[in-house]
N, C-alpha and C positions, 0 to 999 in steps of 0.2 A: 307565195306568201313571203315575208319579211318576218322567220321569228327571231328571237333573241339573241343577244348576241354573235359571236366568231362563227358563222356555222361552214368554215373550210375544214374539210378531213374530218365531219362528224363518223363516218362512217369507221365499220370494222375494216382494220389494213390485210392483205395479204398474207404480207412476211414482212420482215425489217429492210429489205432489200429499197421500198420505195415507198410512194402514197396511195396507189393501186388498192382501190378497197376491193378486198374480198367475194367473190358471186358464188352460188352457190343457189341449189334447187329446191324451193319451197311451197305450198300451195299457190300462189300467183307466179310460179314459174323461176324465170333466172331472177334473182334475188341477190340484195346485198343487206347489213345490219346496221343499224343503228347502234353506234360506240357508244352506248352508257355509263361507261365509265369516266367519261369527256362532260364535264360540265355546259360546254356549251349543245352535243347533240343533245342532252338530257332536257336544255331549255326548247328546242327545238323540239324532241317529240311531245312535252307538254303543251306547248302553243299550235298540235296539232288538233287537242281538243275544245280550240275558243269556238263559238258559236258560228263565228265570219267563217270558220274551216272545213269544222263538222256541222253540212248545213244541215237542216231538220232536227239536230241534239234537241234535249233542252234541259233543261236541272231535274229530271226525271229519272234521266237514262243513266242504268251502271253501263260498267265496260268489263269485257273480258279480254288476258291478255293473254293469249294462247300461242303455244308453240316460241316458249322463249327462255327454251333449255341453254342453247339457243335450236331448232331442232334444223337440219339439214338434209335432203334427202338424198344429194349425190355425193358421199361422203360414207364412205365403208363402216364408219362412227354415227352415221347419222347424228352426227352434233360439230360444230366446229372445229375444223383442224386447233391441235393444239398450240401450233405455232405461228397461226395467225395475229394478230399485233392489235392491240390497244393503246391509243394514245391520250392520255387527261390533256387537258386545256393550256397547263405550263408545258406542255412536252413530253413528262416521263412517260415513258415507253414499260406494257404490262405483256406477255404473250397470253393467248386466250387459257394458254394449263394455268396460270395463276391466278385468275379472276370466273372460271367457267361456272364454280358452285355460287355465286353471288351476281350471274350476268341475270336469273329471274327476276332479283330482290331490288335490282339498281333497276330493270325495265317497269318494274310493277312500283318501285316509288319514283317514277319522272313519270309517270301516268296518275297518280295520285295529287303531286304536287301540279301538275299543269290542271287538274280539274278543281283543284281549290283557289290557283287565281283564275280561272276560268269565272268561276261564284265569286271571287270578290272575298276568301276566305269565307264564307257566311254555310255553304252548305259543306257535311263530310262526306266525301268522294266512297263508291263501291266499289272498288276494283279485283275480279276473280285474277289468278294469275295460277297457270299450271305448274311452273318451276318458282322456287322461294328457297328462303336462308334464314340463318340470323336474323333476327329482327324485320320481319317484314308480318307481322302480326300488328305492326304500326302500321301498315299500308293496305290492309285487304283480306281479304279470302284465301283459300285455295282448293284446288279439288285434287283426287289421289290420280289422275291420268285416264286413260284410255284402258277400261277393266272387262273384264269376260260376264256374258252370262251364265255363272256357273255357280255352285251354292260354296266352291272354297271365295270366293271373294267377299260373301259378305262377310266370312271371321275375316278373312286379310283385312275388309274396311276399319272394320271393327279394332282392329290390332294396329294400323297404322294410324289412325284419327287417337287413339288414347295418346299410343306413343308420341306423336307429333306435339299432343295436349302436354304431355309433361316437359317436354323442351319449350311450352310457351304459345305456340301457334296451337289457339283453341279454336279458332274459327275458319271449320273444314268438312270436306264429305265426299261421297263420291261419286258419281255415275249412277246411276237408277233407273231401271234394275239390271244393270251392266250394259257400256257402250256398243261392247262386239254380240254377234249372236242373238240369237232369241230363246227366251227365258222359257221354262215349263211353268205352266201353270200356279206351280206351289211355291216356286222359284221367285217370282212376279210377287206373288204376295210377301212372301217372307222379306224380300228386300225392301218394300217400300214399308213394314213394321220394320226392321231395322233402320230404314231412309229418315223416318219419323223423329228417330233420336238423334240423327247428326245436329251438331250445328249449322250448319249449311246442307241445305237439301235440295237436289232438283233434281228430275228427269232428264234423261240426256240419252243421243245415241247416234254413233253415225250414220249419214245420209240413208234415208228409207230404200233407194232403189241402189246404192253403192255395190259395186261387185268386190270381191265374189264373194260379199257377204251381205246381203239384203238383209234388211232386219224390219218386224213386224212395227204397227205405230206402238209406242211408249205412254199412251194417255189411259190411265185407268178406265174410262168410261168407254175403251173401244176391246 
């Protein structure tokens, strides 16, 4: 594709040492990041949502942006070294420790903004995003993470969706009726009357036959 503008050195940098972006292991394996902080990667992961890109979309489809703590899996931090390097579009140079709590909030609004020129400005974008900040209650959803099926989690929901609500990000939930494990029977119910009251509600769970935690299906009618 050809999208917008400069797209040299979109990527996360190493170190300061060179241009060498960053790799690092992710669900699709060796992996490098998308610099959101850089105005031009930001037009570039936007115009990854035009119709010509994302074929079969259509003005129907939310998106979820998941795993963009940034999360890392070969990394003793499981999240980016912190002296890997950000560079914006004039040059200045950021290392990842001064931008890490704002790399959800910048990924979840160039996901945002590429699906509203995607529409022509005409429709408003859904975007879930797992990691968020400041102000990204202009951009979307979010959900509380990867949570246990266990009965301390729905107060935890409960306590972190309020709290989240009074800094401002009201539109949130979590996991139903928790991602890991399998729920007891009373467990199951409780949580989806509690799921009832999020603002954001869904079921959710990792992979059915995932080891070495298999989890039963999550559809009330099973």
């Amino acid at each position: 594709m050809q999208p917008a503008g400069n797209v040299s050195n979109i990527f996360v940098r190493a170190n300061l040492e060179g241009s060498a972006p960053f790799y690092g292991d992710c669900w699709p394996g060796n992996s490098t990041w998308i610099d959101v902080l850089n105005s031009n990667a930001q037009a570039f992961w936007g115009d990854l949502f035009s119709y010509s890109q994302f074929k079969g979309s259509n003005y129907l489809y939310s998106f979820w942006n998941d795993m963009n703590e940034p999360s890392v899996f070969s990394t003793d931090s499981h999240t980016m070294p912190m002296d890997a390097v950000h560079v914006k579009a004039d040059g200045t140079m950021r290392t990842h420790l001064e931008i890490h709590n704002a790399y959800g909030a910048l990924h979840q609004r160039s996901s945002f903004r590429g699906l509203l020129k995607r529409d022509n400005y005409t429709q408003r974008p859904f975007v879930l995003t797992r990691s968020f900040f400041l102000g990204s209650q202009k951009f979307g959803a979010y959900w509380t993470g990867d949570n246990r099926a266990i009965y301390e989690e729905v107060q935890g929901s409960i306590s972190m969706i309020m709290q989240l609500g009074n800094a401002g990000h009201v539109f949130g939930g979590s996991d139903i009726p928790g991602f890991y494990g399998n729920p007891t029977d009373d467990l199951y119910v409780m949580f989806y009357q509690a799921g009832a009251w999020y603002p954001f509600m869904r079921a959710h769970s990792q992979s059915i036959d995932e080891t070495p935690f298999p989890v039963k299906d999550r559809e009330p009618w099973k």
